[in-house]
N, C-alpha and C positions, 0 to 999 in steps of 0.2 A: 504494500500500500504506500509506504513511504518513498518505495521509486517511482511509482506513477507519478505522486506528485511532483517529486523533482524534476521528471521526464518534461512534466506540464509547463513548471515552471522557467525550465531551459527553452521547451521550444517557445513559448510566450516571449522571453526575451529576443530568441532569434530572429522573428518575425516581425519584431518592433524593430530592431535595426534595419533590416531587409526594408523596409517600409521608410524609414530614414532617406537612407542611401539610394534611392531607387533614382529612375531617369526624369523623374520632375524635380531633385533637388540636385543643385550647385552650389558647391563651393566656388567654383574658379570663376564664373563666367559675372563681370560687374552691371550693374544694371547704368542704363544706357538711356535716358529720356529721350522722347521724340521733343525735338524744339517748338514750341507753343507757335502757331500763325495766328495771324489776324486778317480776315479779308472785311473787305465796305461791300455791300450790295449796294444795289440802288433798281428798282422795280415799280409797275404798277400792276394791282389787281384790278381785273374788272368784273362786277358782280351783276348780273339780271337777274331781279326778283321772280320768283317761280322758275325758271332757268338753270342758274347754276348754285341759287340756295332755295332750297323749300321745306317746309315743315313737315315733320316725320310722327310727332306727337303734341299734345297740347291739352291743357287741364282742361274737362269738362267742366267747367264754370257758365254760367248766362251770362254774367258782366264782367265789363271792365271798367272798372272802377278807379284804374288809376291814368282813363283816357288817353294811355297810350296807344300807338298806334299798331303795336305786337303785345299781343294781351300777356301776362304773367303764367309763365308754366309751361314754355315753349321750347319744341329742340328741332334745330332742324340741322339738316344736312347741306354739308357746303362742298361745291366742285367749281371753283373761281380759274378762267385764266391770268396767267401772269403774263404779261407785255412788257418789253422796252420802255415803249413810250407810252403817256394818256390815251392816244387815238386810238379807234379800237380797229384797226386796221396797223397796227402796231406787229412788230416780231413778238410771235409767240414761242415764253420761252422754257414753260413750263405752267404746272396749275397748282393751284391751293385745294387740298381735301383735307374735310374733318369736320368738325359738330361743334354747334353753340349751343349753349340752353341759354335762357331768358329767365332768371330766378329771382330778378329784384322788381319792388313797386314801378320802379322808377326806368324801368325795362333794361335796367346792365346786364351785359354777359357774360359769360366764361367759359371759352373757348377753345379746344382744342383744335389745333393748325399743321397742316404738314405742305411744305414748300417745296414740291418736286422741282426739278429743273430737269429738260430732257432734251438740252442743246447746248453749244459751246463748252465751254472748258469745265462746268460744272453739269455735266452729261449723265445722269445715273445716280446722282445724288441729292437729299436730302434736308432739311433741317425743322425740326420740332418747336412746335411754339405752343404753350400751353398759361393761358393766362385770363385775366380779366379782358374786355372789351376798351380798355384805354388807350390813350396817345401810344405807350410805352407797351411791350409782349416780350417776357419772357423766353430767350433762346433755349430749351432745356435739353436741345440733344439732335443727334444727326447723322448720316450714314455714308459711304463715299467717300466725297473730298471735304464731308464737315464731318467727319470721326468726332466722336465725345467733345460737342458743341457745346459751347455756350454763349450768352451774351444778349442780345437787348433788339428787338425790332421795331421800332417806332415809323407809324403812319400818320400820314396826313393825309384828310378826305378832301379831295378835288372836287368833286363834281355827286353830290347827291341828291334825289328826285324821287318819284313814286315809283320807279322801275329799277335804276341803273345807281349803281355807287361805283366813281374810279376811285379808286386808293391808292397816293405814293407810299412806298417803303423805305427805308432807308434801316438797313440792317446790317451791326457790327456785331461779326464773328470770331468766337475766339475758340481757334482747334486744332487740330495734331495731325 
């Protein structure tokens, strides 16, 4: 009985080393950071109401009560182009996908945002924005040529009316 246990206790130990020493730890090899970038975008979105955002749910409520013009308890779904330029005959240069909800009296939202790009030098890549409906959106992450993004995307609304919203971008990025 008393060599089983020691038998136990041996291989226990061996296998804790083994597990050590294996081919996912180094000693020799130093770790090596990717140098941190910074790129500037600059973009607009162009949005058609019922188009390329439309409501996917909505509180069954009879009023609204805080006369706004998107009633309280709203989600909908967004599929925005991205352009160069305001006109909308502009280079398309990718699109905006993701959901807002509409949670406050006073109709603010908050947002989840994915900025594809599917041309020029940012071809295949990404970046996450997840925030309130402000000037200011959270950069919180990104895939491609924005790897473990972050940083800050602030809009300014151009041109808004009962159909069409143009939105400038101006987004600083910061990633690896």
């Amino acid at each position: 009985m008393r060599g089983t246990w020691m038998l136990s206790w041996i291989l226990i130990i061996c296998l804790s080393q083994v597990a050590v020493q294996s081919q996912y730890y180094s000693e020799t090899l130093p770790y090596h950071p990717r140098p941190v970038k910074v790129t500037n975008l600059h973009f607009f979105m162009h949005r058609t109401t019922g188009v390329t955002i439309v409501v996917v749910a909505q509180a069954n409520s009879t009023s609204n009560d805080n006369n706004s013009s998107v009633p309280f308890a709203s989600l909908f779904a967004i599929n925005d182009p991205l352009r160069t330029g305001s006109e909308p005959d502009s280079e398309l240069i990718g699109n905006i996908q993701g959901i807002a909800s509409v949670a406050g009296m006073n109709a603010s939202s908050t947002e989840y945002l994915d900025f594809g790009f599917n041309t020029g030098k940012f071809n295949g890549s990404s970046l996450s924005v997840f925030s309130r409906g402000e000037p200011d959106l959270a950069v919180v992450g990104g895939r491609g040529h924005f790897m473990m993004a972050t940083g800050v995307a602030q809009f300014n609304p151009i041109l808004v009316n009962a159909t069409n919203i143009i939105a400038e971008f101006n987004v600083t990025v910061i990633h690896y």
